[in-house]
PAVEXDO-22121 format. One line per field, with one value per residue: residue number from 1; residue in three letters; x, y, z of N, C-alpha, C, O in turn. Coordinates in steps of 0.02 Angstrom, whole numbers, always signed. Layout:
! PAVEXDO-22121
nr = [NUM|...]
rest = [ALA|...]
n_u = [X|...]
n_v = [Y|...]
n_w = [Z|...]
ca_u = [X|...]
ca_v = [Y|...]
ca_w = [Z|...]
c_u = [X|...]
c_v = [Y|...]
c_w = [Z|...]
o_u = [X|...]
o_v = [Y|...]
o_w = [Z|...]
! end
This chain:
! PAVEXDO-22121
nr = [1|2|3|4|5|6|7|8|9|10|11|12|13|14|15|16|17|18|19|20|21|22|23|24|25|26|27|28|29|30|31|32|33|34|35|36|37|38|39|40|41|42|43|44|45|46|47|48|49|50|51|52|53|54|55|56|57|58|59|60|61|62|63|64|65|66|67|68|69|70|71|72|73|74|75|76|77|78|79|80|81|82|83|84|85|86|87|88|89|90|91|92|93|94|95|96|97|98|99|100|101|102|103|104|105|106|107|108|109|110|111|112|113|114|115|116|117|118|119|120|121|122|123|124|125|126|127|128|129|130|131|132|133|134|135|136|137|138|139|140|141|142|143|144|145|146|147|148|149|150|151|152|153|154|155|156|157|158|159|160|161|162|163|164|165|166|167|168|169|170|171|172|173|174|175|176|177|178|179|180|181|182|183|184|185|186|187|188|189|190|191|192|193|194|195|196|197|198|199|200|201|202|203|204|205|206|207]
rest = [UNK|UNK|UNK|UNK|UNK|UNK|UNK|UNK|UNK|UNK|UNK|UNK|UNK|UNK|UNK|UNK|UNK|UNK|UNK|UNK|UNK|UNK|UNK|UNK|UNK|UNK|UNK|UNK|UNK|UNK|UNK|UNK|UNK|UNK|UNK|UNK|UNK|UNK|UNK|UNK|UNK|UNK|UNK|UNK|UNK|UNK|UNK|UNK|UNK|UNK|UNK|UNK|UNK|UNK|UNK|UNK|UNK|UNK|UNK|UNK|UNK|UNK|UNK|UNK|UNK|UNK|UNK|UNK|UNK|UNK|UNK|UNK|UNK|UNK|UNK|UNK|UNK|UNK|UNK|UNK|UNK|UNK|UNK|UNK|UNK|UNK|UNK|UNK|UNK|UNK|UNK|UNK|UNK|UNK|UNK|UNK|UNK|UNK|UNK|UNK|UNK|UNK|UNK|UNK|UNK|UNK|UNK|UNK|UNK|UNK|UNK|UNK|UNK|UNK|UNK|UNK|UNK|UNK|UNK|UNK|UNK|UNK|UNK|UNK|UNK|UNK|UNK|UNK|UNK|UNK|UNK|UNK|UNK|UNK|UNK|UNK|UNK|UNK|UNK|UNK|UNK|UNK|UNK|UNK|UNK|UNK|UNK|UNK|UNK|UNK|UNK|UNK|UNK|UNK|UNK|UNK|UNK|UNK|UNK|UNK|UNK|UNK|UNK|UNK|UNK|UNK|UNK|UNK|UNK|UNK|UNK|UNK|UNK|UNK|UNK|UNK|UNK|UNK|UNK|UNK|UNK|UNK|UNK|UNK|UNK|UNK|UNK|UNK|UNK|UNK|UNK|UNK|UNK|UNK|UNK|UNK|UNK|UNK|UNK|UNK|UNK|UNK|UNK|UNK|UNK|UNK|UNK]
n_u = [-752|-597|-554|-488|-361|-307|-228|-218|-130|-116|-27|-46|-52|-122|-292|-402|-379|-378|-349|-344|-500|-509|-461|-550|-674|-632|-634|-765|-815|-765|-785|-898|-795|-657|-555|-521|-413|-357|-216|-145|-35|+53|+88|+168|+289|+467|+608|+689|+814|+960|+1046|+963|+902|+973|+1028|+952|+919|+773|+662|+589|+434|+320|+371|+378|+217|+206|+262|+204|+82|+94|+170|+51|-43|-126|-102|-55|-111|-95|-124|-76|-30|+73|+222|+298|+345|+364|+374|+277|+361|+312|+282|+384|+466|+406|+418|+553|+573|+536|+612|+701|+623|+577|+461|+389|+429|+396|+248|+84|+38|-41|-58|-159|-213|-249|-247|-247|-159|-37|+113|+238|+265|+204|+273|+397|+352|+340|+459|+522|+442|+455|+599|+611|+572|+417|+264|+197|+34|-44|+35|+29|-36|-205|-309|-403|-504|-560|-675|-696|-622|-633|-714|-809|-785|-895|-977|-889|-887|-1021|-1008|-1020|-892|-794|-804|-769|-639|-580|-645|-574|-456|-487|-519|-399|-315|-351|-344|-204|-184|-250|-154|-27|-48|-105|+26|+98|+58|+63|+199|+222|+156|+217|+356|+298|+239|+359|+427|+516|+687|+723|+797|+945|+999|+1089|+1103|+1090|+963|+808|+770]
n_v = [+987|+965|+914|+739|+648|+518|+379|+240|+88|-70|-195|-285|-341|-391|-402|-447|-440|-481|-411|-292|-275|-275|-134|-49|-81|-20|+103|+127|+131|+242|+393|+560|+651|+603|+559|+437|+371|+272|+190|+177|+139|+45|-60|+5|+37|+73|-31|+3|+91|+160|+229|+314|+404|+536|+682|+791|+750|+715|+599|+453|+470|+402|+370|+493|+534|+419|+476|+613|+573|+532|+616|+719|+671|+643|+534|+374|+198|+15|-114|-284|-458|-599|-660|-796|-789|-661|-498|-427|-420|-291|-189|-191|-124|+5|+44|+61|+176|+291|+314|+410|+501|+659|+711|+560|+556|+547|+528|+479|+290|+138|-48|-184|-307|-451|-598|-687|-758|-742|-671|-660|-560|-450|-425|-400|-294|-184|-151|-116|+11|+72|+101|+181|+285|+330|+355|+209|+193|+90|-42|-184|-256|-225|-326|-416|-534|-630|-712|-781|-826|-704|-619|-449|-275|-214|-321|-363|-231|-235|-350|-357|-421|-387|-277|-205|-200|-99|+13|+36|+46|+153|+249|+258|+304|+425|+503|+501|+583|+708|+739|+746|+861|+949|+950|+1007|+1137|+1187|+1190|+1303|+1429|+1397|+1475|+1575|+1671|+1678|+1792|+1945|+1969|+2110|+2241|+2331|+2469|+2634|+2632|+2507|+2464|+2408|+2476]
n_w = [+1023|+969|+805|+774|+671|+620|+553|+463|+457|+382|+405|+297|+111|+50|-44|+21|+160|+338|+419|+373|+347|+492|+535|+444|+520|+636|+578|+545|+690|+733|+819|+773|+801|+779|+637|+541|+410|+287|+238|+100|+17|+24|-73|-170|-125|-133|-135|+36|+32|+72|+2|-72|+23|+68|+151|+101|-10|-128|-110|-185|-256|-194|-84|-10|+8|+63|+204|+189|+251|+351|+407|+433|+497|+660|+753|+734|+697|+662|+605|+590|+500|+537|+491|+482|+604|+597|+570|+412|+272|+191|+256|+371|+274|+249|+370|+395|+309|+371|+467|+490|+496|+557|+633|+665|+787|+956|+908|+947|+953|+900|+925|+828|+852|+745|+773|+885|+927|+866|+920|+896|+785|+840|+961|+895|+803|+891|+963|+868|+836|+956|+966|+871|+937|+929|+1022|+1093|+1139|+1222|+1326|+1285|+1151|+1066|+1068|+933|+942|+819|+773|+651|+493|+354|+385|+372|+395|+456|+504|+582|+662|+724|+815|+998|+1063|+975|+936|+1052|+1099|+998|+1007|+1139|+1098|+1007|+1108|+1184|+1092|+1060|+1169|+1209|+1089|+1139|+1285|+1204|+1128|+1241|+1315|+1224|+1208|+1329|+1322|+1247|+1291|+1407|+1353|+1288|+1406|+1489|+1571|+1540|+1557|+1662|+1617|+1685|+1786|+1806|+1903|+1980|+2001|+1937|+1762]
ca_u = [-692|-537|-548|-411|-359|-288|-192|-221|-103|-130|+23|-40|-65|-198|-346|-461|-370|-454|-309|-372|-554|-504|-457|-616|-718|-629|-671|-860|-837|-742|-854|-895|-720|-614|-568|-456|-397|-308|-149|-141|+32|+102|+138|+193|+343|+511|+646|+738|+890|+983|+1055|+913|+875|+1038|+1006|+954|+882|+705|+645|+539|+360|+273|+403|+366|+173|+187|+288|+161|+31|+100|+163|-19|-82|-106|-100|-64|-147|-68|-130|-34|-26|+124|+225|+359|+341|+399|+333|+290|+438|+309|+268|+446|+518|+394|+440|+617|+597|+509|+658|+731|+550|+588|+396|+374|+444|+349|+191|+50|+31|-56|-76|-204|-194|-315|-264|-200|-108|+14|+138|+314|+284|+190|+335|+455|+352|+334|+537|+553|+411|+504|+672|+597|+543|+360|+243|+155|-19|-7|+98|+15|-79|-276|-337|-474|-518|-590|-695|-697|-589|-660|-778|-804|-789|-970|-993|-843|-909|-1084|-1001|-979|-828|-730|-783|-754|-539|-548|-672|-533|-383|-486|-512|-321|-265|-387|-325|-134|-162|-262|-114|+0|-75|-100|+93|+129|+12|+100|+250|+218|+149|+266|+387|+278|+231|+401|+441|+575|+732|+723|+869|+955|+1010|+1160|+1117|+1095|+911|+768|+774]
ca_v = [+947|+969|+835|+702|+610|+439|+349|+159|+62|-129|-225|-355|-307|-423|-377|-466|-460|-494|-345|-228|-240|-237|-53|-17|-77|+34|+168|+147|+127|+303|+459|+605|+697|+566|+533|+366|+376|+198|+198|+114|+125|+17|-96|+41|+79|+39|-78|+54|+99|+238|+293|+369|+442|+563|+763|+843|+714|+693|+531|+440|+498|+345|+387|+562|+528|+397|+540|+668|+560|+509|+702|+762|+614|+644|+465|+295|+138|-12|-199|-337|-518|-609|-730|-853|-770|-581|-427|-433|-381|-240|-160|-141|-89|+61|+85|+95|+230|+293|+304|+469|+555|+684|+702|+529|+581|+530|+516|+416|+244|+75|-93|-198|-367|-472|-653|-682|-823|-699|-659|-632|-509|-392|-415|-385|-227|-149|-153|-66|+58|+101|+130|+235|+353|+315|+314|+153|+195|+39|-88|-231|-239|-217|-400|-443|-623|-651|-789|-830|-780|-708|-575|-395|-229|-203|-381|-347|-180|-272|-393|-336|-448|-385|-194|-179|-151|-53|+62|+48|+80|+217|+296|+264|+352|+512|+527|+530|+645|+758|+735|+766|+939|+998|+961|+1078|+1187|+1232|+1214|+1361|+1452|+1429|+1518|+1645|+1696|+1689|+1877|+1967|+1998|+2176|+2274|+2351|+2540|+2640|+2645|+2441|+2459|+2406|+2511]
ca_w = [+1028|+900|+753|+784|+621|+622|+487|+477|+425|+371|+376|+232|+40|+13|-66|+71|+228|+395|+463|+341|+365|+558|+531|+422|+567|+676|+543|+574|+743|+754|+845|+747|+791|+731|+548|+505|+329|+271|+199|+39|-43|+49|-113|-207|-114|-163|-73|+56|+15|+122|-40|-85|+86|+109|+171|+43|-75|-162|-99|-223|-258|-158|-12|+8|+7|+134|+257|+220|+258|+429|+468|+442|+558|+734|+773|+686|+694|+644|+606|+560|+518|+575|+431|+483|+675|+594|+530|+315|+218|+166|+336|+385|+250|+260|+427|+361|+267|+420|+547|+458|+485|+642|+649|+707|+839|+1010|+875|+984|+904|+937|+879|+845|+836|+728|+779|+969|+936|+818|+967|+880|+752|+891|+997|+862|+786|+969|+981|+807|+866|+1036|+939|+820|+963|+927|+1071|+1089|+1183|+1274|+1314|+1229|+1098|+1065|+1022|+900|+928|+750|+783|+580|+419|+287|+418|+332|+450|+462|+537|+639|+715|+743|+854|+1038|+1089|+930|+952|+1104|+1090|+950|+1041|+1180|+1027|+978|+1167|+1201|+1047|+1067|+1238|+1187|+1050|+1198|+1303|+1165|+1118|+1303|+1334|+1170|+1208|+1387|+1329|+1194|+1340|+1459|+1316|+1268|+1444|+1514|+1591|+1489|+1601|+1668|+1608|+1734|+1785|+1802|+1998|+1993|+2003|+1862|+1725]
c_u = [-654|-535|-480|-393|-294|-264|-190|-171|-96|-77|+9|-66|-119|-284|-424|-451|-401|-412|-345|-452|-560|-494|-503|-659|-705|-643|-733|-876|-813|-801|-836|-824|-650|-616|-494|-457|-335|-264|-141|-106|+76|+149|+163|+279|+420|+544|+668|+790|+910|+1026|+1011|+868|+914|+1001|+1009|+925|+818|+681|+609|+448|+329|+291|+381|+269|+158|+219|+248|+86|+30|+120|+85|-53|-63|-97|-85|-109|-124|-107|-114|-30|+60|+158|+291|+380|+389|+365|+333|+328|+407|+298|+344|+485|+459|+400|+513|+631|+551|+562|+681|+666|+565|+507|+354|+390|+379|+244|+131|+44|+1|-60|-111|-176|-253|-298|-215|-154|+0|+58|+205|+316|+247|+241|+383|+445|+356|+414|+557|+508|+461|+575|+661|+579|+482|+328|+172|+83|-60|+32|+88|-35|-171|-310|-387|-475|-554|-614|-691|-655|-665|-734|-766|-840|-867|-985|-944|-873|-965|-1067|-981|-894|-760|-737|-739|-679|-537|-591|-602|-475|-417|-495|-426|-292|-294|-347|-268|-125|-181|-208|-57|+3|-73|-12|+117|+117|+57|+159|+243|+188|+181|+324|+368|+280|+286|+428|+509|+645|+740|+791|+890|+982|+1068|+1173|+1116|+1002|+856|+751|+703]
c_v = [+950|+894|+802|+662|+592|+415|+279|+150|-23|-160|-299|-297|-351|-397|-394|-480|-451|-398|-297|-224|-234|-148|-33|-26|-30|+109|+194|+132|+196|+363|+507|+655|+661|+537|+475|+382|+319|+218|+157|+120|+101|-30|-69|+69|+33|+11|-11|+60|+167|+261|+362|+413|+487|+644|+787|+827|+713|+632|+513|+454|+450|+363|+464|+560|+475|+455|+603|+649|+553|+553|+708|+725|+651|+589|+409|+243|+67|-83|-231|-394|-533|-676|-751|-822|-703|-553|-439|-382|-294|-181|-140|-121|-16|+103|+106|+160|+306|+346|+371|+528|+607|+682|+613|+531|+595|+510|+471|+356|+183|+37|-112|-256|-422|-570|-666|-720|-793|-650|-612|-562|-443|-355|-360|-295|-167|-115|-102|-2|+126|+125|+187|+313|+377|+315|+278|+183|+148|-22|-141|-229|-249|-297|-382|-481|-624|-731|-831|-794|-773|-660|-502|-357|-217|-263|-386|-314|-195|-318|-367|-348|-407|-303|-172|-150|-140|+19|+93|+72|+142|+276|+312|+327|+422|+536|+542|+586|+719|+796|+774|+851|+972|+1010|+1025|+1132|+1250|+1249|+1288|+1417|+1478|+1472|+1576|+1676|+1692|+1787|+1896|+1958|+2078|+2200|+2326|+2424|+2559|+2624|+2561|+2437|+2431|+2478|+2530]
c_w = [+961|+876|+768|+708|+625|+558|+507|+422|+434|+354|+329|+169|-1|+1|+1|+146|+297|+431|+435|+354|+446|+578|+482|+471|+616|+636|+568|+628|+783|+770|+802|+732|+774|+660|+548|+422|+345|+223|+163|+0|-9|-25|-160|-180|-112|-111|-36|+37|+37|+65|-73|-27|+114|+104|+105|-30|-57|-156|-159|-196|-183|-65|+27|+14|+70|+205|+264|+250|+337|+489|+483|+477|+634|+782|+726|+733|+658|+659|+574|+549|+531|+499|+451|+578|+660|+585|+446|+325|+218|+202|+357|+327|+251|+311|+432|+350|+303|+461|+527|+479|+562|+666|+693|+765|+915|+963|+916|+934|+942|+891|+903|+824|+808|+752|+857|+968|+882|+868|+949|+838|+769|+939|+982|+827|+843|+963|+926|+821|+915|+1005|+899|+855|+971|+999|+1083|+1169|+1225|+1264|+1277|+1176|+1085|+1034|+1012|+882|+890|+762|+720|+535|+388|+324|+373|+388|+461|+524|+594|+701|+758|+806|+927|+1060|+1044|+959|+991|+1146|+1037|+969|+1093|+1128|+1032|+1050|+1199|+1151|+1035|+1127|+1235|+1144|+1105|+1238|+1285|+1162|+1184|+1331|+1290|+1192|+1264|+1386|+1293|+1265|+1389|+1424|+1306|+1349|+1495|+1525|+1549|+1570|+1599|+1665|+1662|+1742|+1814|+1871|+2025|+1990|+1939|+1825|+1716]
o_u = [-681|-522|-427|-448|-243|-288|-164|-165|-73|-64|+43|-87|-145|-322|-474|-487|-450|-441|-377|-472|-604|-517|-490|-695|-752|-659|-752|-935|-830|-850|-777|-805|-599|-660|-433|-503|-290|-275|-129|-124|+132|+210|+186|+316|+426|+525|+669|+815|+882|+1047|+1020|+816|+909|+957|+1056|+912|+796|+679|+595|+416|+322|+257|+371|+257|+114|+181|+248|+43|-17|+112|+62|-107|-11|-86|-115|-132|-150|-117|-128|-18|+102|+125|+339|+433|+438|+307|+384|+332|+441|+305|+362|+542|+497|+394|+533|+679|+537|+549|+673|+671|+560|+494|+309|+355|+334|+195|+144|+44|+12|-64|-128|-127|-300|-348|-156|-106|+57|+45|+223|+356|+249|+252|+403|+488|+375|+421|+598|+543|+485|+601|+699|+574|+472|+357|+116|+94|-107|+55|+130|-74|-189|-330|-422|-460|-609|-585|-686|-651|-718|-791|-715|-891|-864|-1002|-959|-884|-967|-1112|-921|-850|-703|-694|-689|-666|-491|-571|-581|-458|-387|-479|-404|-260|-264|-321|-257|-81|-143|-202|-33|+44|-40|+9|+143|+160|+75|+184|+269|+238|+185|+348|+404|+330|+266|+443|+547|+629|+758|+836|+846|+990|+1102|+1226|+1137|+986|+880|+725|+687]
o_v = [+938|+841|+833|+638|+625|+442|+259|+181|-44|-162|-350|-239|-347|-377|-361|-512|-414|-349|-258|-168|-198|-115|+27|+24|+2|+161|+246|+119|+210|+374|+512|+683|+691|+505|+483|+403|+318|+256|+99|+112|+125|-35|-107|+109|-26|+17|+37|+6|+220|+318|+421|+445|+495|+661|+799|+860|+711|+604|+562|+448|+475|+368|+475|+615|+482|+465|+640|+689|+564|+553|+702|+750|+676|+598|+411|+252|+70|-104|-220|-416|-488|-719|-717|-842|-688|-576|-459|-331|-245|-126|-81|-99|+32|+165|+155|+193|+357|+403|+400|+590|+580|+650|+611|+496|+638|+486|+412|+371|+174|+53|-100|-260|-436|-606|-650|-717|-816|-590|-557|-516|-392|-296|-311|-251|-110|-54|-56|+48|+183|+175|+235|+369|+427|+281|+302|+188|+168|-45|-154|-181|-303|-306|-347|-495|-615|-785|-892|-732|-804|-663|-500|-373|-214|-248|-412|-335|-176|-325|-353|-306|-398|-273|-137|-110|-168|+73|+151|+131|+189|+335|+362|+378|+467|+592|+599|+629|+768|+857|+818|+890|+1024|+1060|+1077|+1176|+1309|+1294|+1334|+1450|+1534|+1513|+1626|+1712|+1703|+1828|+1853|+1941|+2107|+2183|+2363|+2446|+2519|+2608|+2548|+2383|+2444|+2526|+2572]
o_w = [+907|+904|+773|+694|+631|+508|+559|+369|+487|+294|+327|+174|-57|+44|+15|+184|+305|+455|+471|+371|+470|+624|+474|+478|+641|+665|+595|+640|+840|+735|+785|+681|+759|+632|+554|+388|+387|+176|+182|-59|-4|-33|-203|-209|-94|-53|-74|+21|+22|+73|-88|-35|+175|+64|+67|-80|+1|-210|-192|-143|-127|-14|+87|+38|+113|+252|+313|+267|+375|+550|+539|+493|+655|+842|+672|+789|+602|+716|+515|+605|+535|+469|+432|+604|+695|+588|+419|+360|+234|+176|+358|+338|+258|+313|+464|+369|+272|+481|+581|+474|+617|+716|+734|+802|+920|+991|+910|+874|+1002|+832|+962|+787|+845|+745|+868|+1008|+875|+864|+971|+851|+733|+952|+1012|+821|+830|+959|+934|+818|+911|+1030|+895|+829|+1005|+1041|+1084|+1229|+1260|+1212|+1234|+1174|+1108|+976|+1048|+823|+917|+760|+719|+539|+390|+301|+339|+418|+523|+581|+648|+758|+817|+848|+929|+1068|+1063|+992|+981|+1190|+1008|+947|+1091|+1131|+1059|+1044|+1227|+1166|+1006|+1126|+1256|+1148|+1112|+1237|+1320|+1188|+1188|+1358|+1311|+1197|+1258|+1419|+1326|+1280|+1413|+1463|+1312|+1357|+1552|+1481|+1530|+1627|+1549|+1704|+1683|+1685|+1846|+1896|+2081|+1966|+1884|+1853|+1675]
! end
């Protein structure tokens, strides 16, 4: 089976967040042919500004490192807390600088959701998702009822109730990238193995 690799991304910048070790548990709950790699410059990256995003410009370092991180992904992964019923400031503005990327382009993607009761800024990232062209690998999002703060991915993965949709995240988003690749695959196919057009002869016949 062809390695799939995943890009988590933790919409908080806190050093101990329950989101972030939700996507380390799905790390060590990933099978041999999947690799997650966490994205950790999120607080390195500057405000957006579409001046510095015009054809032909050098984005800043931080910017160009989050875009090659998310071309060379065959999937994202996304978990988020929710603050004042939105998305953090620091989450969309990376998806900002995002919207310009042609590679996200249909990209499979899911969220996870670490507290159920965190409704709006699932809603609200879904909507910026779907505009972006992104495609969300299902319609709502993967809950992980965290029975306590302050759990660490290990103790997560240990727990059936919590595994058990990020097992499902991680079977959804293998299956899209599958998907993904077999659509390419045929289309490249159906190009290559398209018949030439037979050139024709003086008498009208094939040449």
């Amino acid at each position: 089976m062809n390695e799939v690799r995943l890009l988590a991304i933790s919409g908080s910048v806190r050093a101990h967040s329950s989101n972030t070790e939700v996507l380390r548990a799905l790390m060590l709950l990933a099978p041999p042919h999947v690799t997650v790699r966490p994205f950790e410059g999120l607080v390195t990256l500057p405000a957006f500004n579409p001046d510095l995003d015009q054809e032909g410009m050098t984005p800043p370092p931080p910017v160009q490192e989050l875009r090659s991180q998310v071309s060379n992904a065959d999937a994202i992964v996304i978990c988020s807390p929710e603050y004042a019923h939105g998305v953090p400031g620091s989450l969309k503005n990376a998806l900002d600088w995002l919207v310009s990327v042609p590679d996200v382009v249909g990209k499979p993607t899911a969220l996870v959701n670490a507290s159920p009761r965190s409704v709006h800024a699932q809603a609200s990232l879904a909507e910026t998702l779907r505009t972006m062209s992104m495609h969300l690998v299902a319609e709502t999002p993967f809950v992980v009822p965290l029975i306590e703060r302050g759990m660490t991915a290990p103790a997560i993965a240990s727990v059936d109730a919590l595994a058990a949709p990020l097992h499902d995240c991680l079977d959804a988003l293998v299956a899209a990238v599958a998907s993904r690749d077999g659509s390419r695959r045929g289309r490249l196919l159906t190009t290559k193995g398209s018949p030439e057009p037979a050139e024709s002869g003086r008498d009208g016949g094939a040449a």
